[in-house]
C-alpha positions as CSV (number, residue, x, y, z in Angstrom):
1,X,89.2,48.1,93.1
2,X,88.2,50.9,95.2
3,X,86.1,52.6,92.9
4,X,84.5,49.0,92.5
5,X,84.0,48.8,96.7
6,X,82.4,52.3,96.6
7,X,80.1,51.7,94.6
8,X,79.2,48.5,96.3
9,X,78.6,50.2,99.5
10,X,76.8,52.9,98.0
11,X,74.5,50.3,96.7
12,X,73.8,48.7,100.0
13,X,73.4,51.9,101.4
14,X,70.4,52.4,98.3
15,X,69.5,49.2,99.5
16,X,69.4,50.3,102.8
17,X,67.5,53.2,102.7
18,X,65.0,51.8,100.2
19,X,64.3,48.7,102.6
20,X,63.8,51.1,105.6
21,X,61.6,53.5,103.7
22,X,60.0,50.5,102.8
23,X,59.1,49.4,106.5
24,X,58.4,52.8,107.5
25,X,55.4,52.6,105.5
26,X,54.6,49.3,106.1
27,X,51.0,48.8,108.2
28,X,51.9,46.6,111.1
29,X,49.9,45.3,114.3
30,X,51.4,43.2,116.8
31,X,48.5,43.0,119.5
32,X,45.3,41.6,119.6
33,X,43.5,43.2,121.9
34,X,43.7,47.0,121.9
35,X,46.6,49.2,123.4
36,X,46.3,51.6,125.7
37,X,50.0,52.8,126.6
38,X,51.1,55.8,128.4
39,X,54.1,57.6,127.6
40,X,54.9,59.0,131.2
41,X,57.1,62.6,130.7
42,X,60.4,62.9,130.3
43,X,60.5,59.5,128.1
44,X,63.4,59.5,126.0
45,X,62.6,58.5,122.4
46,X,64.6,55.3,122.5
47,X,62.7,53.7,125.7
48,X,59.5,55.1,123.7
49,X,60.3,52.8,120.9
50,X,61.2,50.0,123.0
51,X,57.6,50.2,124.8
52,X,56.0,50.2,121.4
53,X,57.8,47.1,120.0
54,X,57.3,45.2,123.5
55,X,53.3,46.3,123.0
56,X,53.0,45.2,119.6
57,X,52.6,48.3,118.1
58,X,55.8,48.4,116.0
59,X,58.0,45.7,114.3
60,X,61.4,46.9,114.9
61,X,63.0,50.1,116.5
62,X,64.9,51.5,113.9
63,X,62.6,52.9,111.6
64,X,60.4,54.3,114.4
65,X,64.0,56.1,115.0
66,X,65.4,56.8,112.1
67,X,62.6,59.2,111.2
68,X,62.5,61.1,114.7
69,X,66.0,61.5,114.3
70,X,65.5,63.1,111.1
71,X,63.3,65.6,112.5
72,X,64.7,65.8,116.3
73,X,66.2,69.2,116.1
74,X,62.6,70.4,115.3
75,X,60.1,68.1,117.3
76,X,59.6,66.1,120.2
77,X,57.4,63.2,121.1
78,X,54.7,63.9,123.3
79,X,53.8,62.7,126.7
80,X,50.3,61.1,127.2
81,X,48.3,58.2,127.1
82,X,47.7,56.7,123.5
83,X,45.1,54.1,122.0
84,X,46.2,51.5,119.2
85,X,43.0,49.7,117.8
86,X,44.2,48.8,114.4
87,X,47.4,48.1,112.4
88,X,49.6,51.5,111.7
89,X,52.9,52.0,109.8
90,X,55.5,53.6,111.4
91,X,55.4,56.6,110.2
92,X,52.1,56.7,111.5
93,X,52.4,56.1,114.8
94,X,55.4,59.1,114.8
95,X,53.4,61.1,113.7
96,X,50.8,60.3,116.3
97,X,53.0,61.1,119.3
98,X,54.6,63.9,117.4
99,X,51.3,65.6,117.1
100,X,50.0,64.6,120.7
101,X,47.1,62.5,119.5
102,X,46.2,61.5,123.2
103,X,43.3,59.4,123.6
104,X,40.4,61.4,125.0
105,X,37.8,60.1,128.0
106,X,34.3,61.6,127.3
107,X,32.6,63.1,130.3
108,X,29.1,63.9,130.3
109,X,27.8,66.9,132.5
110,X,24.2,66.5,132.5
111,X,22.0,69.9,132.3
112,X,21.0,71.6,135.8
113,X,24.0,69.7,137.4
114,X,25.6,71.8,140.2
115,X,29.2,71.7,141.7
116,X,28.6,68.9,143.6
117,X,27.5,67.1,141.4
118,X,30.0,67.9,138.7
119,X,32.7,67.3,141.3
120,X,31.5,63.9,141.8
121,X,31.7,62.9,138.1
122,X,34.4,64.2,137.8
123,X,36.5,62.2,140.7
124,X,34.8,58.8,139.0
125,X,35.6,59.7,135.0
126,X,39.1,61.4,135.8
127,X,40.3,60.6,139.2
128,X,40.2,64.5,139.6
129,X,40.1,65.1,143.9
130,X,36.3,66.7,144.3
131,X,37.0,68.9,147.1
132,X,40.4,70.4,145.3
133,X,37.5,70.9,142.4
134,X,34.8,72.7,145.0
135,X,37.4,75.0,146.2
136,X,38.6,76.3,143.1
137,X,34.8,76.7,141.6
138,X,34.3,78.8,145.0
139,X,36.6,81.7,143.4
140,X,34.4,83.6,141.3
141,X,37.1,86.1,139.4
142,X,36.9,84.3,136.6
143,X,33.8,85.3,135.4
144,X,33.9,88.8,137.0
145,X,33.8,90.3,133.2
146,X,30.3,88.6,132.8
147,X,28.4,89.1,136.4
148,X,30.2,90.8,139.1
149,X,27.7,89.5,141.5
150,X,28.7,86.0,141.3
151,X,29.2,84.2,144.5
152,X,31.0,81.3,143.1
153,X,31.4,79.8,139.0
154,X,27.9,78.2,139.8
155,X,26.1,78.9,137.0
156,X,28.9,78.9,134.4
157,X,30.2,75.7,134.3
158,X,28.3,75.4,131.0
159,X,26.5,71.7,130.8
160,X,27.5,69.4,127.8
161,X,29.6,66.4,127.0
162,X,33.0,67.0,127.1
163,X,36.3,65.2,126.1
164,X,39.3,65.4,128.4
165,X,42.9,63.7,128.3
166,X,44.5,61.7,131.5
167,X,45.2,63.5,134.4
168,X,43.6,66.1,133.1
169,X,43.3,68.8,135.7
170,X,40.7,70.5,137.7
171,X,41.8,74.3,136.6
172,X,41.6,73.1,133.2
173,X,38.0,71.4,132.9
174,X,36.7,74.6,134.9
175,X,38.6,77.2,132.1
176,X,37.2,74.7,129.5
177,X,33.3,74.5,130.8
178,X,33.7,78.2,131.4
179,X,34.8,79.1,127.9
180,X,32.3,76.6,126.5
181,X,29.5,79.1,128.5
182,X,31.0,82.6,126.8
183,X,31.3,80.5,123.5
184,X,27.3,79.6,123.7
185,X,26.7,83.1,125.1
186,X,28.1,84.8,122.3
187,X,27.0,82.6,119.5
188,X,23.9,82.1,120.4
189,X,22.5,84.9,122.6
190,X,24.9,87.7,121.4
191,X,21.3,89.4,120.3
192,X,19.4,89.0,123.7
193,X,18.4,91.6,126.0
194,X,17.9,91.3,129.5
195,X,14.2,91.5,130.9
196,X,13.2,94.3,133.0
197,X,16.1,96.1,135.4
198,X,17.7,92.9,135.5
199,X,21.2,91.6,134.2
200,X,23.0,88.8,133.1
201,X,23.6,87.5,137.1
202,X,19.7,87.4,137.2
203,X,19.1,85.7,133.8
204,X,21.5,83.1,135.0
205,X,20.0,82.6,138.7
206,X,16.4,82.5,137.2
207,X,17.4,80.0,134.5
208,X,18.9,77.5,137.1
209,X,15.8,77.6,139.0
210,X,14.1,76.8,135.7
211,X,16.5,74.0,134.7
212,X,15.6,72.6,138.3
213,X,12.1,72.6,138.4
214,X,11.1,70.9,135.5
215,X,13.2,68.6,132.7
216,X,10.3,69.7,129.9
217,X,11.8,72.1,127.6
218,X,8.1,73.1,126.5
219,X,7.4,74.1,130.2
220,X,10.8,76.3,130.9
221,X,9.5,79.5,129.9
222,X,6.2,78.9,131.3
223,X,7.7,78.5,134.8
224,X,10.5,81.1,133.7
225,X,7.0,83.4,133.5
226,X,5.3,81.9,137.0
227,X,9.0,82.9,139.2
228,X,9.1,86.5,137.2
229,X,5.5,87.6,138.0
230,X,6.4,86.4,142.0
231,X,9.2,88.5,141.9
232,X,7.4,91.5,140.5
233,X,4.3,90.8,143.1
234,X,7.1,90.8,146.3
235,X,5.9,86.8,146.3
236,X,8.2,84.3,147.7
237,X,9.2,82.2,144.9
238,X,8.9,78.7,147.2
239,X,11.5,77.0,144.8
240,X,12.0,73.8,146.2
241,X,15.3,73.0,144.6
242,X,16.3,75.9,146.4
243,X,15.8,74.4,149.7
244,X,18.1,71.5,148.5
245,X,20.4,73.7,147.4
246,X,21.0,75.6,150.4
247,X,21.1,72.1,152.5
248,X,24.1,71.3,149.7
249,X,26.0,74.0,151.2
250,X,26.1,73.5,154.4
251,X,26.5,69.2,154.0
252,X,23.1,68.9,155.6
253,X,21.6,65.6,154.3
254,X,17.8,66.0,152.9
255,X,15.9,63.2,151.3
256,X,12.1,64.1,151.2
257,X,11.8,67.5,151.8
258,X,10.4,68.4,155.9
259,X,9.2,71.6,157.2
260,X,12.5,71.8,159.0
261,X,14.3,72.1,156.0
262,X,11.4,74.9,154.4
263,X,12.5,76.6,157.8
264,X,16.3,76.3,157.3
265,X,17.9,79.6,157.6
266,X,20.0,80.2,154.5
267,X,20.1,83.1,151.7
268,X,19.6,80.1,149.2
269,X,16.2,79.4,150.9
270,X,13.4,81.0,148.7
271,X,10.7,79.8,151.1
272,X,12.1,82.5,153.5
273,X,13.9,85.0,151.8
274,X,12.2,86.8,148.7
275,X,13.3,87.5,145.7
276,X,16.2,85.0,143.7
277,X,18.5,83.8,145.6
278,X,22.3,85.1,145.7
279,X,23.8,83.4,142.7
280,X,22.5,80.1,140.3
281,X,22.0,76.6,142.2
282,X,22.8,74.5,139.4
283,X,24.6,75.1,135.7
284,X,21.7,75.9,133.0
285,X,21.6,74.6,129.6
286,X,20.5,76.4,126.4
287,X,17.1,76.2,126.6
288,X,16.7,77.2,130.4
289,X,19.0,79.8,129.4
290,X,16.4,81.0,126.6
291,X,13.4,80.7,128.9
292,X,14.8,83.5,131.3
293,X,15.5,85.9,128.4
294,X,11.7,85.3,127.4
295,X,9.9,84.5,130.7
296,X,6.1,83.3,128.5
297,X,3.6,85.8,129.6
298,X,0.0,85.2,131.3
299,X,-1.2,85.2,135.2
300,X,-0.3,82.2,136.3
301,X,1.6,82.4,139.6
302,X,1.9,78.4,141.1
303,X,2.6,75.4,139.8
304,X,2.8,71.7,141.2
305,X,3.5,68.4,139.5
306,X,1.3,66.2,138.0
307,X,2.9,63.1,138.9
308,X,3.4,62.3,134.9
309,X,7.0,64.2,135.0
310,X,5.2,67.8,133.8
311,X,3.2,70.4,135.9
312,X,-0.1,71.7,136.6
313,X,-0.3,75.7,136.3
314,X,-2.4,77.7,138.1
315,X,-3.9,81.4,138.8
316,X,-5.0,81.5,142.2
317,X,-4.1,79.9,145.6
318,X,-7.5,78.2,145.5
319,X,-6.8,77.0,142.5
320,X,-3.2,75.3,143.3
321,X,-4.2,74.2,146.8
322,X,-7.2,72.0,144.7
323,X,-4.2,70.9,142.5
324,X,-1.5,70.0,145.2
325,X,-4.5,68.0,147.3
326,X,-4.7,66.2,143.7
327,X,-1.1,65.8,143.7
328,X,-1.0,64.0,146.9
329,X,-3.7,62.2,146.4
330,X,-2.6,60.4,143.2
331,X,1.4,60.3,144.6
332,X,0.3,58.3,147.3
333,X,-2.2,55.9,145.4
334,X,1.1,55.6,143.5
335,X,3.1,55.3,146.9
336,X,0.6,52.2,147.7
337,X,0.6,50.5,144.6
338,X,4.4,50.6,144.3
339,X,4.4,48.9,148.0
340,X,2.1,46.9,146.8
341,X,3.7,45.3,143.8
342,X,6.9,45.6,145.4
343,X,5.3,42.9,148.4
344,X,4.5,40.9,145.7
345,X,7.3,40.3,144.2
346,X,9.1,39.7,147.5
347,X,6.3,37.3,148.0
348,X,7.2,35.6,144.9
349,X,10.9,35.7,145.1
350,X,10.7,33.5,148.5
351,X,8.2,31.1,147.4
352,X,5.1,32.8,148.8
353,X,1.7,33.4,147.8
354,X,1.2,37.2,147.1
């Protein structure tokens, strides 16, 4: 008789085992829509399971339990915020939180962008506190190894799109973009040498004045060319975006750009103080990068826009003082016609005759 009950629960126990090996590999979704559930710290594994089952992501508990217990003495669920967008087996979705498979927000950090700006995408894609971001990019120590001169991590905060977990913080996005700058740096321009006396802080600067001036990668070492023949004549290099730069630091507000602001006292301000300014005014990308290691050689030594997003290059003053009158000329005809359609429209939008 007893041998006869052992063998029955041995048999269940098979049974068991079989059925819950069976569900832990069974694919399940409970939800419709998709779920986005954050494990807050400190979670222990049963309330973890219970949010799971109450979101639809599992069945039942036990199976979800049974395998972390398993494996408990060597591994831990992970904190985070997780995605479920289509059916998973148990197994699965241990494995998941075992390995930390948080979802990730992309945040895009356009080319030429600046602290500020990086700080302000950075508060609207990950909550992250802008002026806890500004003061820590205002410590320069650590890129010391790379340009001693730096003022701040302007310059280094290396532009691209990134992928960040919730709550991510600011220390960490700033190590990341930093070590996405020496990864670039040394994979793509381990080779380069730096023009003339200059070093790596000046290749930088110059490049962030080229990644400001003009978005045509075909014109970046042409205008890299135009700012190094200024410096080498003692010219002022006029940059305008460094005018709007230095109004940046000091939380001046500048819209069109007035003589007051050409006259604005500041080391930044390259229509008063020669040479490049004291560090970059904006993060460079690549090819702004590779325009100040090859400035393009020729004479040219101004440039203005020709209102069609690309510049007209000259040799002499004459020469760009024929092209900026140009330049104003067309920008206003441009100026009058946008009024013009823009009355129109109003005009039509309230019933009127244009």
């Amino acid at each position: 008789m007893k041998r006869k009950l052992a063998a029955m629960i041995v048999a269940l126990c098979l049974a068991g085992a079989a059925w819950g090996a069976w569900d832990l590999y069974r694919p399940y979704r409970g939800f419709a829509e998709p779920v986005m559930l954050e494990i807050p710290p400190g979670t222990g594994a049963s309330a973890v399971a219970d949010l799971l089952v109450a979101h639809g992501v599992l069945a039942r508990r036990w199976p979800f339990l049974a395998r972390y217990w398993i494996g408990r003495t060597r591994r831990r669920l992970k904190a985070g915020e997780y995605l479920f967008d289509r059916p998973l087996r148990p197994i699965d979705v241990y494995r998941k939180l075992i390995a930390g498979d948080v979802y990730l927000y992309s945040v895009v950090i356009p080319e030429g962008s600046d602290r500020f700006d990086i700080a302000r995408i950075l508060a609207e894609r990950m909550a992250i506190d802008p002026n806890a971001f500004l003061q820590r990019t205002e410590q320069s120590s650590l890129v010391q190894d790379l340009d001693s001169k730096a003022p701040t991590l302007e310059g280094y905060l290396f532009p691209d799109t990134y992928r960040f977990p919730r709550r991510v913080t600011a220390d960490t996005v700033i190590a990341t973009m930093i070590l996405r700058f020496r990864h670039v740096m040394q994979t793509r321009f381990h080779d380069e040498t730096v023009p003339g006396s200059g070093n790596l802080h000046s290749v930088v600067t110059l490049a962030s004045l080229v990644e400001k001036e003009t978005p045509d990668p075909a014109e970046r070492t042409v205008v890299a060319g135009v700012f190094t023949r200024r410096l080498v004549k003692g010219m002022l290099l006029e940059c305008d975006p460094t005018v709007i730069y230095a109004a940046r630091l000091a939380r001046r507000r500048i819209g069109v750009i007035r003589v007051s602001d050409l006259n604005f006292d500041s080391p930044f301000n390259t229509y008063r103080h020669a040479g490049l300014p004291p560090g970059p005014i904006g993060n460079p990308g690549e090819s702004s990068l590779r325009a100040a290691f090859h400035p393009a050689s020729g004479d040219t030594l101004y440039f203005v826009s020709n209102n069609h997003g690309g510049h007209v290059f000259s040799r002499t003053l004459a020469e760009h003082q024929h092209n900026v009158a140009r330049y104003r000329r067309e920008a206003g005809a441009k100026r009058k016609e946008s009024g013009g359609r823009r009355q129109e429209a109003e005009g039509r939008s309230t019933g009127q005759k244009p």
